[in-house]
C-alpha positions in Angstrom: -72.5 5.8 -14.7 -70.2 7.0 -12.5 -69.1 10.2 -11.9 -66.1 11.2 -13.3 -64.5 13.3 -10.4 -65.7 10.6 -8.0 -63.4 8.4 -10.3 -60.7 10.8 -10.1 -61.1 11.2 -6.4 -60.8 7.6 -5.8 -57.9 7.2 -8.0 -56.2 10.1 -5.7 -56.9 8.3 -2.7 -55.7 5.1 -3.9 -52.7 7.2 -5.4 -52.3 8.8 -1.6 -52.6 5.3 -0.4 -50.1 3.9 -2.3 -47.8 7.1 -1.7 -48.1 6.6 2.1 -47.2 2.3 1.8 -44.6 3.3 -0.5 -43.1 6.7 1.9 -43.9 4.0 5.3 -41.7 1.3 3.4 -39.0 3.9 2.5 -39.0 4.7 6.1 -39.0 1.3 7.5 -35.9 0.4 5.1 -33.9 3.1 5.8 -34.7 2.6 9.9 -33.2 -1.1 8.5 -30.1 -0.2 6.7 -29.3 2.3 9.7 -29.6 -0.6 12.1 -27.4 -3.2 9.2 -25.2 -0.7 9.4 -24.7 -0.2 12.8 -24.8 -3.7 13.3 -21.9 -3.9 10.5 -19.6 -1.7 11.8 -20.0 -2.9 15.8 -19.0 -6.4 14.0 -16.2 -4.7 12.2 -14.9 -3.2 15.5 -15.2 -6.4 17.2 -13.3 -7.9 14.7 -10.5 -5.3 15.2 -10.0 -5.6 18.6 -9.8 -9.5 18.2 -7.0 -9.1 15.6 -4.8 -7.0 18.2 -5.8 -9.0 21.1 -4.9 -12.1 19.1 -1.1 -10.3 17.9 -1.1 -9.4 21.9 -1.3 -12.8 22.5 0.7 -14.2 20.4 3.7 -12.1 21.0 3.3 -12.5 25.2 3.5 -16.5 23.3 6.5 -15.7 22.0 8.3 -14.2 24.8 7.0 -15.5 27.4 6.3 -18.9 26.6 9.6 -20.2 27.5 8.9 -18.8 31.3 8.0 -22.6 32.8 11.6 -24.1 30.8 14.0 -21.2 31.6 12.7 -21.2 35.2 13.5 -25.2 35.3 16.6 -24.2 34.0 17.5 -21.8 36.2 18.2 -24.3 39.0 20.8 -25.9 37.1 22.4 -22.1 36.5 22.4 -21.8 40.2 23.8 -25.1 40.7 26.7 -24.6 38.1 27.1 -21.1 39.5 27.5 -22.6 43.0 29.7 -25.5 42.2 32.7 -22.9 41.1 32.3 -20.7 43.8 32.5 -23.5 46.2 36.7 -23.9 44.5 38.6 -21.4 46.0 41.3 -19.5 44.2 44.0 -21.1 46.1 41.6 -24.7 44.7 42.2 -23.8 41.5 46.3 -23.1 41.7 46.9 -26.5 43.5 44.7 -28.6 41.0 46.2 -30.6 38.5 45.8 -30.0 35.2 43.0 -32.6 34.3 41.1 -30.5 37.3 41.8 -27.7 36.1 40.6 -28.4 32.7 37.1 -29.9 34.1 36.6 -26.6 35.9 37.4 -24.8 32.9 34.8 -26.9 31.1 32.2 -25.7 33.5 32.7 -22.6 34.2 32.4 -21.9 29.5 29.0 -24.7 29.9 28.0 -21.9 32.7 29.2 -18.6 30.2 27.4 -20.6 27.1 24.0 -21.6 29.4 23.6 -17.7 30.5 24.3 -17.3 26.4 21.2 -19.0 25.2 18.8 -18.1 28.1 19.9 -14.0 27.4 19.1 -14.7 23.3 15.8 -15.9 24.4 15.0 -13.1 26.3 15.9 -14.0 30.3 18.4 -11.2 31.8 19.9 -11.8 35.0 20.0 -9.2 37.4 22.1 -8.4 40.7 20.4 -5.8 42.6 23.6 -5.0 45.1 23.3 -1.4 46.7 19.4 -0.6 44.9 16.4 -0.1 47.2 14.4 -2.7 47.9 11.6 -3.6 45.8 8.9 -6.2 47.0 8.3 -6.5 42.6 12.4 -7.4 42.2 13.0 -8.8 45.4 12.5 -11.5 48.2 14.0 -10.1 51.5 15.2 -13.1 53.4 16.6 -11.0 56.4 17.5 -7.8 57.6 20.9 -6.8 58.5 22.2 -3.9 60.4 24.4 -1.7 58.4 25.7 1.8 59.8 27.4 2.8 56.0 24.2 2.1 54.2 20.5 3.7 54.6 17.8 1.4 55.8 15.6 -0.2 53.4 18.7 -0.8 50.8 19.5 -4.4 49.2 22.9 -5.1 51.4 23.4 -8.5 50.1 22.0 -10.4 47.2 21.8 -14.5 48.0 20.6 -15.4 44.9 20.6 -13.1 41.6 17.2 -12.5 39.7 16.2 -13.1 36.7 13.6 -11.2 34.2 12.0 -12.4 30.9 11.0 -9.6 29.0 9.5 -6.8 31.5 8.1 -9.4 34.1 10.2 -11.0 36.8 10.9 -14.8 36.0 12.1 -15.3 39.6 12.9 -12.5 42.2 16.5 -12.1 43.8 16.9 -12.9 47.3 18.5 -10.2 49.0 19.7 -9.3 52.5 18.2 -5.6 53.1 19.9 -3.1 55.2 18.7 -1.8 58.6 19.1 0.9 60.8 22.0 -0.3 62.9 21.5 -0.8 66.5 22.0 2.5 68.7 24.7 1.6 71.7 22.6 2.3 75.1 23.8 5.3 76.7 25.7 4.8 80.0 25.7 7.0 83.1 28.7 8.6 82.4 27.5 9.6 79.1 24.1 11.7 79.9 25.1 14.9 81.8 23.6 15.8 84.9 20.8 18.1 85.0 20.8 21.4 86.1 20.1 22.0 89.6 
């Protein structure tokens, strides 16, 4: 026979046995769901910062996905642009009327072509008189100007143009320099002191 506290001893054992699986598995599961968890919410974070980076990118889509076409279309701006300012006022007086007519064709296909490219977003910008920006503007020379400070746009060639905030093509200006100081002449320095 056995004994009856040896029976009870060994059914506390197994009991502590059992207690220590079962307190080891309730530790190992929560050590789990803390790492599921962590796991979870790195994937929910991830999946956050996709959805704005994907609205990002569909908006710069939106705005600036016309950049490559209004560029190409710029040139035909500039070409319009040029073709009026090439007829003269006193042009436009002598011309007949048919000539007259065709140039007021072109210059409201110019006003309706500057129209559509500002209602999708591309502003045109003059930057006469600012100071020069290597972001806004292409200098193409320097000229020397006594009324203005050096380092100023003196003359804008070609007008810019923006799309949104970025530069779709820069101006190209003429910037101001200091002007060019008249060598003194003999008559001019006085004689030192003797």
């Amino acid at each position: 026979m056995t004994d009856p506290n040896a029976r009870q001893a060994e059914a506390m054992a197994a009991e502590d046995a059992t207690a220590a699986e079962t307190g080891d598995l309730v530790v190992e599961a929560k050590r789990e769901a803390a790492e599921f968890k962590d796991k979870l919410l790195r994937t929910l974070a991830e999946m956050e910062n996709l959805r704005k980076r994907t609205e990002r990118e569909v908006l710069d889509a939106r705005v600036y996905g016309i950049a490559g076409f209004a560029r190409d279309v710029l040139a035909v701006a500039d070409n319009m642009h040029r073709a009026l300012e090439a007829i003269g006022a006193d042009l436009r007086e002598a011309a007949d009327p048919k000539v007259k007519a065709l140039i007021e064709g072109v210059e409201l296909t110019e006003r309706e072509l500057m129209k559509i490219l500002e209602k999708n977003g591309v502003q045109k910008f003059s930057p006469q008189g600012e100071k020069f920006d290597p972001n806004f503007h292409q200098a193409m020379y320097e000229v020397p100007t006594p009324d203005q400070p050096p380092g100023q746009v003196a003359q804008v060639i070609q007008a810019g143009y923006m799309i949104g905030d970025r530069v779709l093509r820069p101006a190209l200006v003429a910037v101001s320099k200091a002007a060019a100081k008249a060598p003194a002449s003999a008559n001019d320095n006085p004689r030192p002191a003797q």
